[in-house]
N, C-alpha and C positions, 0 to 999 in steps of 0.2 A: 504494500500500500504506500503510495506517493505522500510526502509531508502536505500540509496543508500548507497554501502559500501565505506567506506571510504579510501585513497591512501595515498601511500607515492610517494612524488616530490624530487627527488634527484639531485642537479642541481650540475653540475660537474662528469668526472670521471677519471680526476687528478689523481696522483701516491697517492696522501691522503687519497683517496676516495675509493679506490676497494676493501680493506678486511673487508670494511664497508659495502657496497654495496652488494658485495657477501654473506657475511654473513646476511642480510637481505631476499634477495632473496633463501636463501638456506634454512631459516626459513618459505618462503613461505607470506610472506608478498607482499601485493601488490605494487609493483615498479616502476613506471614513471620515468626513467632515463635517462637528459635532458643534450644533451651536442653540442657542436657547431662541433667538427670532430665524426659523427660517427662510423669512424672504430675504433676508442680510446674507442667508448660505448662498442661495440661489443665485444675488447680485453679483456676488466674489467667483464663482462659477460660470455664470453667463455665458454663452458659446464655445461652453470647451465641449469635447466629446469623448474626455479620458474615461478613465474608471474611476469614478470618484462618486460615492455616495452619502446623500444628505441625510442626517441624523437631527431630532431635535434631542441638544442635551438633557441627558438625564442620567445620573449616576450609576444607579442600577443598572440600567439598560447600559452601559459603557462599561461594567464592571463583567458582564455577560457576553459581549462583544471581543474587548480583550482575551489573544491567545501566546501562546508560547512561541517568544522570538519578534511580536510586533513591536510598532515603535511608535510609539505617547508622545505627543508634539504638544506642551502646553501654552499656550498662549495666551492665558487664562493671568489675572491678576497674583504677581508673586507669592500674596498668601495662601494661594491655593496650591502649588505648587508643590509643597509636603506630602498632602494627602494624597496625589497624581501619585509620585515618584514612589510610594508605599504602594499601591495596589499595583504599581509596577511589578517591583518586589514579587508580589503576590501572586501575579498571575505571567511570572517569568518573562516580564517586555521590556523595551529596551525605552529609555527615559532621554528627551529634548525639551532644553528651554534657552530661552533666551537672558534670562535674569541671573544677577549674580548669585554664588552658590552660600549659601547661609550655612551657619554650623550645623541646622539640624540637617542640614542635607549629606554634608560631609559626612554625618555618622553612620551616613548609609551607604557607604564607600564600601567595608570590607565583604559586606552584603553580597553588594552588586558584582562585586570581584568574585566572590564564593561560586554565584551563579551564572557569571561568563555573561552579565550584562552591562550594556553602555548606557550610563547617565552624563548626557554632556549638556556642560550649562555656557552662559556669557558666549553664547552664538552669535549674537546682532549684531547693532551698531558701536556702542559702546554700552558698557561690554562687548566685544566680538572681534568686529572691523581691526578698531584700538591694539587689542593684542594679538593682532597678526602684524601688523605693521612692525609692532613692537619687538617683535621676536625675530624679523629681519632685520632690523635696524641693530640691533644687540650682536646678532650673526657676523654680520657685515662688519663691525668692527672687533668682534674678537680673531676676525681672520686676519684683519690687518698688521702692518708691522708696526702699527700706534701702539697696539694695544699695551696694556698694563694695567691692574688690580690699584699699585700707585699713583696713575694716574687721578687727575681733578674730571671727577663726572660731572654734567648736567643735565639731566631728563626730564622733559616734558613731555603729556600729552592732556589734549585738549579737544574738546567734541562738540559741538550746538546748533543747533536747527533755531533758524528764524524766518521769516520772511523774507523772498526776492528782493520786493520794494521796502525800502525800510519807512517806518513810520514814528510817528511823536512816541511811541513806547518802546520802539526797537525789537519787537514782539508780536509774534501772535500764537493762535490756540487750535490746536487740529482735536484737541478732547478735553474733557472739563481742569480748569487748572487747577482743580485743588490739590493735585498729585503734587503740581509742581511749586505751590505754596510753603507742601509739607517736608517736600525736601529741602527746601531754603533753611531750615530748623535743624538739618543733622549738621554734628559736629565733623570735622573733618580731622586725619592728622598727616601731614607730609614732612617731608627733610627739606630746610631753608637754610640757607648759608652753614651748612655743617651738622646742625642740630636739627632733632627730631620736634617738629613741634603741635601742637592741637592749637586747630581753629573752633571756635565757639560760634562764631555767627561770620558764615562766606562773604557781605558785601563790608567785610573790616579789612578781607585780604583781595581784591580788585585791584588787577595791574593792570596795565594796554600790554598786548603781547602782538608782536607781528609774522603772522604766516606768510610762507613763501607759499604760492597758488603759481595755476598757470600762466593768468594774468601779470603777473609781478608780488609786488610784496603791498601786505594789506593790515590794515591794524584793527584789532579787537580789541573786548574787556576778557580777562580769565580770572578763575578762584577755580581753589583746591575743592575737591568734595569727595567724601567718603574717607576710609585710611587708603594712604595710595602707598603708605611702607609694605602691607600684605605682598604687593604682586611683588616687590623687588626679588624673593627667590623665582616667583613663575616665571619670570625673564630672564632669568638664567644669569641675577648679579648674586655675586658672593657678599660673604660676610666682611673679606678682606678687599674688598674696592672702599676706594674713597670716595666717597658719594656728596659733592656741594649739594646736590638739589634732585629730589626726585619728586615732582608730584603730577600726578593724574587730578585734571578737571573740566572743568565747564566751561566754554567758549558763549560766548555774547557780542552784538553788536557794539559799536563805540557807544558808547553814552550810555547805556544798559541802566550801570549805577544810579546816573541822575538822574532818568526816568521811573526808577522803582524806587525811589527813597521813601517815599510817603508808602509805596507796600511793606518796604523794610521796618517801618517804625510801628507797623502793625501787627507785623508776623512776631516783632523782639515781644511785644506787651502782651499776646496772646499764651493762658497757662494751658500746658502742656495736655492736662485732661479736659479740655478745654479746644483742641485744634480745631475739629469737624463744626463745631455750634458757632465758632466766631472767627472762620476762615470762609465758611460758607458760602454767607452772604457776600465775601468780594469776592470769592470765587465764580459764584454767579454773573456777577457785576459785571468780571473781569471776559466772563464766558459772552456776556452778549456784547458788548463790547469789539474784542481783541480776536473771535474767531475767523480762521479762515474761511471766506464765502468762495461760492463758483467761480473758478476760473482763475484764483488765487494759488501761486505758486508757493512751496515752502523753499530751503535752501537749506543744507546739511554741509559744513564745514570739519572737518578730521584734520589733525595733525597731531604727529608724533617726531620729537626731537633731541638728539641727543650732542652737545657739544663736550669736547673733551678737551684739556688744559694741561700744559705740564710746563713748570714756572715762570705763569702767568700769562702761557703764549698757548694758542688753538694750533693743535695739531692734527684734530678731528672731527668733523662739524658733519652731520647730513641730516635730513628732516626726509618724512614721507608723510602725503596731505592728498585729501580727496575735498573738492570742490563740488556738490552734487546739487543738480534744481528739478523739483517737482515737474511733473509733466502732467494733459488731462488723465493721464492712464493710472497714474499712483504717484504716489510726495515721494519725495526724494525718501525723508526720514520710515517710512513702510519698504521702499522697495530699498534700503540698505540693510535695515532689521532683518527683514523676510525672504530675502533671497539667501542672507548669511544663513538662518535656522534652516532653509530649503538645501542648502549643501550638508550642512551638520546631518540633518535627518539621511539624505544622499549615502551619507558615508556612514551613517549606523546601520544603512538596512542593507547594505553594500559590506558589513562587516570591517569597515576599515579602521575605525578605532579602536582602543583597549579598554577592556573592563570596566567597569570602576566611575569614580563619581568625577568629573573633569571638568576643564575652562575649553577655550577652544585649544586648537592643535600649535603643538610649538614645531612641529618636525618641517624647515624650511621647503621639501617640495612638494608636501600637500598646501601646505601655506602660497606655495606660487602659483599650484593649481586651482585655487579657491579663487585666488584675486583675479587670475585669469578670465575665470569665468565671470566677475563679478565686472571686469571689466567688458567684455562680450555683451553683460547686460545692461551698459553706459556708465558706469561709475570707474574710472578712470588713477590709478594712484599717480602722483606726480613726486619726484625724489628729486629733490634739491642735495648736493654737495656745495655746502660755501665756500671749502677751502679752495676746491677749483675753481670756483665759479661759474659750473656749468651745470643742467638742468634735462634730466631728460623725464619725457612725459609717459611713460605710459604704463602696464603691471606690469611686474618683473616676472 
């Protein structure tokens, strides 16, 4: 008796989820696409003719669905996320998401190893894109004859979607803000000039940062967000580099700061138990307001940069950045998320990853095969070398 063939469970199809989805199904992959309204399945779907069938979610029904060897694509708001990757567990499938992997996930690492299944998280944008980049960039100069643990490191990376045309807020909203109210509120902690330090409130630490694009060079607002000390083993630095700066954060148009001051003064005076009831109302505010209408483009900016120093002179500069703009077909920020989690899934049901609970792949020539394709589908990396002064465009 022949195995049973194995499926992909797509659970969401959210604006993040459709050039994903599509693009799955267009390859012909088996698709279970699980969503609570389905005319929003049907839209994301619209003229494909793959194998892809529409489910309204329902837990039970999805718990009975799952078999041995499929693959769980959640797309599903992070806190959900937990209970997914457990009935994975459960019913022996194989675990995709796009969000970062939290400790209780991690604990289900020796699990999923036990059982020769792949839980791989931080697929997307950032999360995702970010540390592909990152792990070529890291690559690239440890092959070089710069390299040195001695050496003065400085690494950035930086990520944010805003608006084409910019406006009086430098901002706008493709789903309700209050996501992005709530994150204004976590602490951050990265290495600045030597030391490790914690941020308390992001718009204390706003710099201008300027990205090399294909256009030339362009100036932004950045701050640090999240602990961005965590990834420095995932990127392959030791404990014995000298590290001046490392942090991972948020990229914003110029002016970001003085446009959101009076949000800032609201988000500090708001108590903690307290977020949802008295962030609401501007989050609403901010939603009719500041959302994207028909025909309104977004813009996704990446960069990842790492200069290197030794007594007080650069010996080693490159940056890698994707410049991305919405189209009527999907925003930039959906078809970067969605296309990264549509290879991730690619290579779980293709068995190309290992075991175990994961970020994306550090192994450089699946990493140039991923960008490959990610370019194929118009998202473009551009790799700036300062020292030489030269610039070439396109995935490596």
């Amino acid at each position: 008796m022949s195995e049973p063939l194995k499926k992909i469970h797509w659970l969401g199809a959210g604006l993040a989820s459709v050039p994903g989805i599509r693009r799955l199904v267009a390859k012909d992959y088996p698709v279970n696409l699980w969503e609570q309204d389905l005319e929003k399945a049907k839209a994301a779907t619209k003229g494909l003719t793959g194998n892809v069938t529409l489910h309204t979610a329902d837990n039970d029904e999805l718990a009975k669905a799952i078999a041995v060897g499929d693959i769980v694509v959640s797309m599903l708001p992070a806190s959900m996320h937990l209970n997914i990757a457990k009935l994975c567990l459960e019913k022996g499938a194989n675990f995709v998401s796009s969000s970062y992997i939290s400790p209780e996930m991690v604990e289900l690492d020796a699990e999923a190893k036990e059982k020769g299944l792949i839980f791989i998280n931080e697929v997307g944008l950032d999360p995702g894109i970010d540390h592909l980049l990152s792990h070529l960039l890291i690559e690239d100069y440890k092959a070089s004859p710069q390299f040195s643990p001695d050496n003065e490191h400085d690494y950035q990376s930086y990520c944010g979607g805003f608006p084409t045309i910019a406006n009086d807020f430098t901002y706008k909203f493709s789903w309700s803000p209050l996501g992005v109210l709530k994150a204004l509120k976590n602490p951050a902690k990265a290495i600045v000039e030597g030391k490790e330090i914690d941020i308390a409130k992001p718009w204390d630490a706003v710099k201008s940062y300027d990205v090399a694009l294909a256009e030339g060079m362009e100036t932004f607002q950045s701050y640090p967000n999240r602990n961005s000390v965590v990834f420095m083993p995932h990127y392959g630095i030791s404990e014995d580099w000298t590290m001046k700066r490392f942090v991972r954060g948020t990229l914003r148009l110029n002016g970001w700061a003085e446009a959101w001051k009076d949000i800032f003064n609201t988000i500090e005076t708001t108590e903690a138990d307290k977020v949802d009831a008295e962030l609401g109302p501007l989050s609403d505010k901010l939603w009719a307001d500041y959302r994207y209408e028909d025909g309104e483009f977004d813009r996704v900016v990446l960069t990842v940069e790492l200069k290197v120093m030794r007594n007080g002179i650069t010996i080693w500069h490159k940056a890698k950045s994707m410049d991305s703009v919405g189209t009527r077909h999907a925003s930039a920020m959906a078809r970067l998320v969605a296309n990264t989690v549509s290879l991730a899934t690619e290579a779980a049901f293709k068995g190309k990853l290992k075991p175990g609970v994961q970020a994306a792949p550090s192994d450089p020539a699946v990493i140039r095969e991923w960008l490959e394709t990610i370019s194929e589908l118009g998202d473009v990396v551009h790799h700036t070398d300062y020292c030489v002064q030269s610039r070439i465009i396109a995935a490596e």
